[in-house]
C-alpha positions as CSV (number, residue, x, y, z in Angstrom):
1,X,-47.0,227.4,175.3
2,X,-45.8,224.3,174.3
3,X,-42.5,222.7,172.9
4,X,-42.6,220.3,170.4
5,X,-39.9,217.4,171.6
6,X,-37.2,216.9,174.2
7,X,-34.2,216.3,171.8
8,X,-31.8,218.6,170.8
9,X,-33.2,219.1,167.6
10,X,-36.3,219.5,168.5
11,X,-35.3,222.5,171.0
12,X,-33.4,224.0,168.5
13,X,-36.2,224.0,165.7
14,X,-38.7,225.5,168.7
15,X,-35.8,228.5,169.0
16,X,-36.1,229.2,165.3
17,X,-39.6,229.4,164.7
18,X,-40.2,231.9,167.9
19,X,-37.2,233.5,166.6
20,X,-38.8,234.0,163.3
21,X,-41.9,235.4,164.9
22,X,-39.8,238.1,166.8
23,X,-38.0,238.9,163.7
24,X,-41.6,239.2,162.0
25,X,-42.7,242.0,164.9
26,X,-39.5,243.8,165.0
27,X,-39.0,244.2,160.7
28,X,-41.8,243.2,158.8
29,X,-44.6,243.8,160.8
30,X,-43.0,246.8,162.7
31,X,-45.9,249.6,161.9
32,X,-48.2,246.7,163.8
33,X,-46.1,245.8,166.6
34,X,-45.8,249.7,167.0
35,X,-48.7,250.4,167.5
36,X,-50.1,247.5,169.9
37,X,-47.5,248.6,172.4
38,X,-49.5,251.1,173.7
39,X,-47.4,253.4,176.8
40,X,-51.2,253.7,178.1
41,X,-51.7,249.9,178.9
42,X,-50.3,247.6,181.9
43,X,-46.9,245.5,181.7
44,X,-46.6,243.7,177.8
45,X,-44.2,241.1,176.6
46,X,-43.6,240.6,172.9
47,X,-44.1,236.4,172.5
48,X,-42.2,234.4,169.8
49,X,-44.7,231.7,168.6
50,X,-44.3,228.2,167.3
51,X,-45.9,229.0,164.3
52,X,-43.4,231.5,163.6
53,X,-45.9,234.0,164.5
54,X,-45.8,236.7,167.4
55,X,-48.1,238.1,169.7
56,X,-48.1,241.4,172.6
57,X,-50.2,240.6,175.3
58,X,-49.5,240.5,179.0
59,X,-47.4,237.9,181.7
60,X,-49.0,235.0,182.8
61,X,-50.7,234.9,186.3
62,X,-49.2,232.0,187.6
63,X,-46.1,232.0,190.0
64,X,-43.6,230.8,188.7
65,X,-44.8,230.9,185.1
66,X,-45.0,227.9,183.5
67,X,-42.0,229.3,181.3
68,X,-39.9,232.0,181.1
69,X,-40.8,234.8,180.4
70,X,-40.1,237.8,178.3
71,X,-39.3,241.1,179.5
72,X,-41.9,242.9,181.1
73,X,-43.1,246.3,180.6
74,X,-41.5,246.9,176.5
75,X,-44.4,248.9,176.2
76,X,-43.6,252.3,178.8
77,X,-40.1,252.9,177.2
78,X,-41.9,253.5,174.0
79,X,-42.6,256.9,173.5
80,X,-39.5,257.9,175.5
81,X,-37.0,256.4,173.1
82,X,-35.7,256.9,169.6
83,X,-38.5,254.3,167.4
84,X,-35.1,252.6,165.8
85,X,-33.5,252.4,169.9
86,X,-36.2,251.1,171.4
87,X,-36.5,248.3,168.6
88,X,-32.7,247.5,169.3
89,X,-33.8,247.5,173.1
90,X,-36.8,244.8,172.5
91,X,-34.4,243.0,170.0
92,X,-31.6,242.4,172.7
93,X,-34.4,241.2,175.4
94,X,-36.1,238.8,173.0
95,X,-32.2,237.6,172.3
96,X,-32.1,236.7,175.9
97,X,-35.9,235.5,176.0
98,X,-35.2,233.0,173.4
99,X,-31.6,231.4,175.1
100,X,-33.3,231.5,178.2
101,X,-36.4,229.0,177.4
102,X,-33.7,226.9,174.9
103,X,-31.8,226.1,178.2
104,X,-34.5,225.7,180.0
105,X,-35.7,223.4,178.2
106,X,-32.1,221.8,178.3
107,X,-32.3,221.5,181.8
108,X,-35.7,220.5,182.5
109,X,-34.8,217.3,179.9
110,X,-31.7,216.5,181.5
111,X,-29.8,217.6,178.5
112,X,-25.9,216.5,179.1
113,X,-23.1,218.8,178.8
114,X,-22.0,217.0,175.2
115,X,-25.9,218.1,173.9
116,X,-25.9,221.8,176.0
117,X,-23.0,222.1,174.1
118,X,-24.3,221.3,170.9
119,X,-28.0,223.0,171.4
120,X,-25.8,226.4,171.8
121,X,-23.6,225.9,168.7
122,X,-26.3,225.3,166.5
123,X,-27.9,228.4,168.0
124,X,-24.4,230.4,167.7
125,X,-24.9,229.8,163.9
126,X,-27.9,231.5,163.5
127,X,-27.0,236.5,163.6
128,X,-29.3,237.1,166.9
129,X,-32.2,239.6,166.6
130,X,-29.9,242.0,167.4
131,X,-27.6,242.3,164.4
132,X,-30.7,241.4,162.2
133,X,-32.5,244.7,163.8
134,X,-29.7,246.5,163.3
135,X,-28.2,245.3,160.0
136,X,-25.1,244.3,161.2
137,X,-25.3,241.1,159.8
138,X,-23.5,240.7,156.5
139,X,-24.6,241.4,153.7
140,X,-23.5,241.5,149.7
141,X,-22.2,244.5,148.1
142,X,-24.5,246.1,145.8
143,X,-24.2,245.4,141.9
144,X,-23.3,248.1,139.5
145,X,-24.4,248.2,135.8
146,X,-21.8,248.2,133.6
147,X,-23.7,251.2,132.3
148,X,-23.0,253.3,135.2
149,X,-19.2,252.4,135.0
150,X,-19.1,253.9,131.4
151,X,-21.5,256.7,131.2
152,X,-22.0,257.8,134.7
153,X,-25.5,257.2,135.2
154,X,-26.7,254.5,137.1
155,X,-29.4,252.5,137.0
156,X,-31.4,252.0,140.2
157,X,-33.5,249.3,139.7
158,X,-30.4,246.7,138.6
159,X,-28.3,247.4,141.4
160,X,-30.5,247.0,143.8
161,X,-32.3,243.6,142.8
162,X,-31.8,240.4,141.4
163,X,-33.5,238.2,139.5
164,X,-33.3,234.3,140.0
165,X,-32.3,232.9,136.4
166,X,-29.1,235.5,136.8
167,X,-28.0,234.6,140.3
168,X,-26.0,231.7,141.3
169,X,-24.9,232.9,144.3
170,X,-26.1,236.0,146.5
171,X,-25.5,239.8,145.2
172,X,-22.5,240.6,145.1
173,X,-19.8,243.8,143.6
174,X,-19.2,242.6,140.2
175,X,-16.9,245.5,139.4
176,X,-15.4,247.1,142.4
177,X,-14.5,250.3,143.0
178,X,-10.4,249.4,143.6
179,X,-8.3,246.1,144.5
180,X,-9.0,246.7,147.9
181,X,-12.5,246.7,147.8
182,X,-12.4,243.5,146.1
183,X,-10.6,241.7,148.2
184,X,-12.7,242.9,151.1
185,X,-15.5,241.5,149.0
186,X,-13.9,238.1,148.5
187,X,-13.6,238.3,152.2
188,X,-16.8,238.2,152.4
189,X,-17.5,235.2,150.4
190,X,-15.1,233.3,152.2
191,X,-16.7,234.5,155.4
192,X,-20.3,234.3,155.4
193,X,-23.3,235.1,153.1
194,X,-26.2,237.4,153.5
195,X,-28.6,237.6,156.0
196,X,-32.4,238.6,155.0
197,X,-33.3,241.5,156.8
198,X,-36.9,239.6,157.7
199,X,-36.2,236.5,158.4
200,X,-32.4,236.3,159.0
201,X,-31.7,233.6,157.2
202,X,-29.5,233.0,154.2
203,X,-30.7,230.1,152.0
204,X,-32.7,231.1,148.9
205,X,-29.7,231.4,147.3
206,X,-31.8,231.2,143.8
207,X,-35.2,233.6,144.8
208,X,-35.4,237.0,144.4
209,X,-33.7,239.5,146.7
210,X,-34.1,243.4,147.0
211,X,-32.1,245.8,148.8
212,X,-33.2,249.0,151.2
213,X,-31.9,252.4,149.8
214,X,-31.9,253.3,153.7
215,X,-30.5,250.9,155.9
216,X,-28.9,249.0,152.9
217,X,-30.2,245.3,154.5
218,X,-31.1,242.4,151.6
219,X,-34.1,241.0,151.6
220,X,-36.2,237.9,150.2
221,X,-38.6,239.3,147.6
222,X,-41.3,237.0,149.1
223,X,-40.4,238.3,152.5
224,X,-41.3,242.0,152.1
225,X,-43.8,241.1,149.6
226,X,-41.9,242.4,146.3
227,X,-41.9,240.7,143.1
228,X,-39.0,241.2,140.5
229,X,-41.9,242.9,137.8
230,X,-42.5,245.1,140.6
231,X,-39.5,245.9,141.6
232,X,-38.4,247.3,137.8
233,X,-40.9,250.4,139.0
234,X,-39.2,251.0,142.0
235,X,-36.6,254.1,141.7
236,X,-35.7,253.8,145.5
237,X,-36.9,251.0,147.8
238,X,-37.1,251.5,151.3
239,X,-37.9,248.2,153.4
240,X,-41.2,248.2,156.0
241,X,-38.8,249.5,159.0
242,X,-37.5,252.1,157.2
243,X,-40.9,253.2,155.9
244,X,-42.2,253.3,159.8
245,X,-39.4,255.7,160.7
246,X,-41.5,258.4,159.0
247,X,-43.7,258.1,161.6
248,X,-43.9,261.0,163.4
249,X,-43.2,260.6,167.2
């Protein structure tokens, strides 16, 4: 495992792109990353990659490691546990993972105090896997059709997707329910944007999003592989977690 330079920057774009890769195992490619963590096999660790990719395979040989590692054994708990727990368990450890080998790498470059400090604040930007997991980053409100307001009927598709040449900004409550729940809405503007649900991040601004019926999290169209013709024929969407927790256990 290799890093890609010994500035600050270049630490912080090495945190992202294993952090992208754990986001990948723990959302999009849950069903996979399910199933490879087998109760029946020795000690696993769930790698973040460079290439924004992830991997389950076991600790290196060598002690110490050449890095840190992740926590062992993410594999025994998972059979014993609630599938969306033990997801939030691994989510939390990878959290830690990641902040460990960012000041690692901080300390094995001599990093200063001034660039410590900065190499955490440009981390402390980014929701952790944690609130991504667990859809506790924020999010927009979902749209209503004026039709719904007027007849009582609503139309699925329309609040639950977007489409780019009628968004400027991210979904958001056109007509709220009250005056409160508008200005808890502008609150939100003020305060932050959306998160996707995949890759927990909040630019595309102008793509495609779609919302999960279930877990209400926004996603990039691109992300969970849904275009905006598709998603017309979709009464209720549920996003690729959701859809594993059918999974009998």
């Amino acid at each position: 495992m290799e890093v890609r330079g010994r500035s600050v920057e270049d630490i912080f774009e090495d945190f992202k792109s294993r952090r992208a890769g754990i986001i990948k195992a723990l959302t999009v490619d849950v069903e996979d990353f399910y199933r490879q963590c087998d109760p029946e096999k020795e000690n696993l660790c769930l790698y973040g990659l460079l290439n924004e990719k992830w991997e389950v395979n076991l600790p290196v040989e060598e002690v110490p490691p050449e890095l840190p590692e992740p926590v062992l054994g993410i594999n025994f708990a998972r059979d014993g546990m609630q599938e969306k727990d033990w997801l939030s368990l691994v989510a939390v450890h990878s959290d830690t993972w990641l902040l460990s080998l960012a000041f690692y790498f901080g300390a094995r470059f001599a990093f200063d105090r001034t660039d410590r400090k900065r190499l955490f604040n440009m981390i402390n930007e980014l929701p952790t896997i944690f609130e991504i997991v667990n859809g506790s980053t924020k999010k927009p409100v979902k749209e209503k059709s004026s039709v719904s307001n007027n007849s009582g009927s609503k139309s699925k598709s329309s609040s639950k997707v977007r489409a780019p040449e009628t968004q400027s900004r991210l979904p958001k409550a056109l007509q709220p329910k009250d005056e409160e729940e508008g200005l808890e809405e502008n609150d939100d503007d003020e305060h932050g944007e959306a998160m996707c649900g995949a890759c927990g991040d909040n630019d595309g601004t102008d793509e495609f999003w779609i919302c999960c019926d279930i877990c209400e999290k926004w996603f990039h169209g691109k992300c969970v592989k849904i275009t905006p013709a598709r998603a017309e024929h979709i009464k209720q969407y549920k996003c690729p977690s959701c859809s594993s927790n059918k999974r009998a256990r």
